[in-house]
Steps between C-alpha positions, in 0.01 A plus 500: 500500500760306296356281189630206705249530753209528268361177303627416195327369178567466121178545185510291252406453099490286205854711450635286792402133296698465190298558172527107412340442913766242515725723786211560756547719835625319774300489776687263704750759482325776578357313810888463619622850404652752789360731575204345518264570231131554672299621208448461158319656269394375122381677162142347471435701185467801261208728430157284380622209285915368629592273754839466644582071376673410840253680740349199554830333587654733677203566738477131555842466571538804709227330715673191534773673632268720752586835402304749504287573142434833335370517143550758272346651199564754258261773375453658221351864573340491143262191503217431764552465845192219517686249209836562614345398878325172325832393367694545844251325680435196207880447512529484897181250524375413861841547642452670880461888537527520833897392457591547187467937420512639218675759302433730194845571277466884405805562310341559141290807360450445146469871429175505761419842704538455878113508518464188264833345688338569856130391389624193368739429794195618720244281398733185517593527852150534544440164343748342684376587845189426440580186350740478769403621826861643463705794450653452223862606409650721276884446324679807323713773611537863605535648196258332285189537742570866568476555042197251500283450766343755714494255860225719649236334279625179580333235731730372813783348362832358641813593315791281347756738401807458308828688512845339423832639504667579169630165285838309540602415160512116416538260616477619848170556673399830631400506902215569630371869539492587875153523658215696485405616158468823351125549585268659253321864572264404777600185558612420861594150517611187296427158556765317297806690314653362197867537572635342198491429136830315472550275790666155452240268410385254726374149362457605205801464229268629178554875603825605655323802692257503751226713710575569837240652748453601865238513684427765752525308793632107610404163444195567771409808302436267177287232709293746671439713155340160378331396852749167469713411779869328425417144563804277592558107608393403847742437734569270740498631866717208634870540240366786270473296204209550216289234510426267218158475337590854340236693756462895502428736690515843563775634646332705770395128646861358445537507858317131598469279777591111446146406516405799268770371234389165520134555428606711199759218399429169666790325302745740733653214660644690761228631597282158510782422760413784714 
């Protein structure tokens, strides 16, 4: 299946806010971008004691915008699973589970054996699901979990791979790695791949480069992962019109009789007429 027909998100940083937080991401822009950007995930924090500044912002803004949330932390294998879980969870606050999952960053080994790596990676996604009711995510590549983690004594995980293609020089942006990832050693499927390192930035002017991602499936696929359905304006029956008041609904009952729209939205003029 091409990358165009799978969903299409960015992660984001403090790297994408300059230093001085005066040039901010964009969300507006982000909102408008084509392809469509369905998902975004944000850095939460680092091991037991750092917090990512704009997490706060960008998950709040992200939500304005109604895209889809993922939040992201990275582990250190050398320090305990139980802090580095406190931290993650202090910094995300009583935000919904149940919509918003959550990944573990395993891209650092600090000189640890696999056993101390896949303990400590172990007993975190353990934390998370219970914490959770989840199955929590995992982001790295091929290579790096077949040196450092031994999967088998893992709990069940889903899997955000990344694999890009080799880097334009600047300024031009490198394109996106074609779907699926290289999987890891008894891994058989991904959930999201990270197709790119150095895509053109979207919204966000403080870093010239930008993560792309794909998920492994459409729009739908994204939705029903979270147990959200894409909610869009109603409609009127009578010239196809949104109308006013703002109302949503899902997009499975988009499909409404006059009276129907009217007791959603009784300033529908049109429909008061009927």
């Amino acid at each position: 299946m091409p990358n165009t027909a799978l969903a299409f998100g960015i992660d984001l940083s403090r790297y994408n806010t300059s230093p001085d937080g005066k040039t901010k991401v964009n969300f507006d822009t982000i909102a408008a971008h084509d392809p469509e950007v369905v998902f975004i995930a944000m850095r939460a924090g680092i091991s037991w004691g750092y917090q990512d500044p704009w997490f706060a912002y960008y998950f709040q803004e992200a939500g304005r915008i109604g895209r889809v949330r993922l939040a992201y932390h990275v582990l250190y294998p050398g320090e305990s699973a139980q802090l580095q879980m406190d931290n993650l969870f202090r910094i995300l606050g009583d935000i919904d589970y149940a919509v918003t999952p959550l990944v573990l960053d395993l891209e650092l080994d600090h000189g640890q054996t696999v056993s101390r790596i896949t303990k400590c990676t172990a007993d975190s996604l353990t934390i998370i699901q219970e914490r959770t009711s989840r199955i929590p995510i995992i982001y790295s590549r091929a290579g790096w979990v077949n040196q450092y983690l031994r999967v088998a004594d893992l709990p069940a995980v889903h899997w955000w791979l990344a694999q890009y293609r080799w880097p334009w020089p600047y300024p031009l942006h490198t394109p996106e790695h074609a779907c699926p990832p290289a999987m890891p050693k008894g891994i058989t499927s991904w959930l999201v791949h990270q197709t790119a390192a150095r895509g053109a930035s979207i919204g966000a002017k403080a870093n010239y480069y930008m993560d792309y991602n794909r998920w492994n499936g459409d729009k739908a696929a994204v939705l029903s992962y979270i147990n959200q359905q894409e909610m869009i304006h109603v409609t009127c029956p009578l010239d196809n019109l949104p109308c006013t008041g703002n109302k949503m609904e899902p997009k499975k009952l988009s499909s409404l009789s006059p009276e129907d729209v009217f007791s959603l939205n009784p300033s529908c003029s049109l429909c008061t007429s009927c």
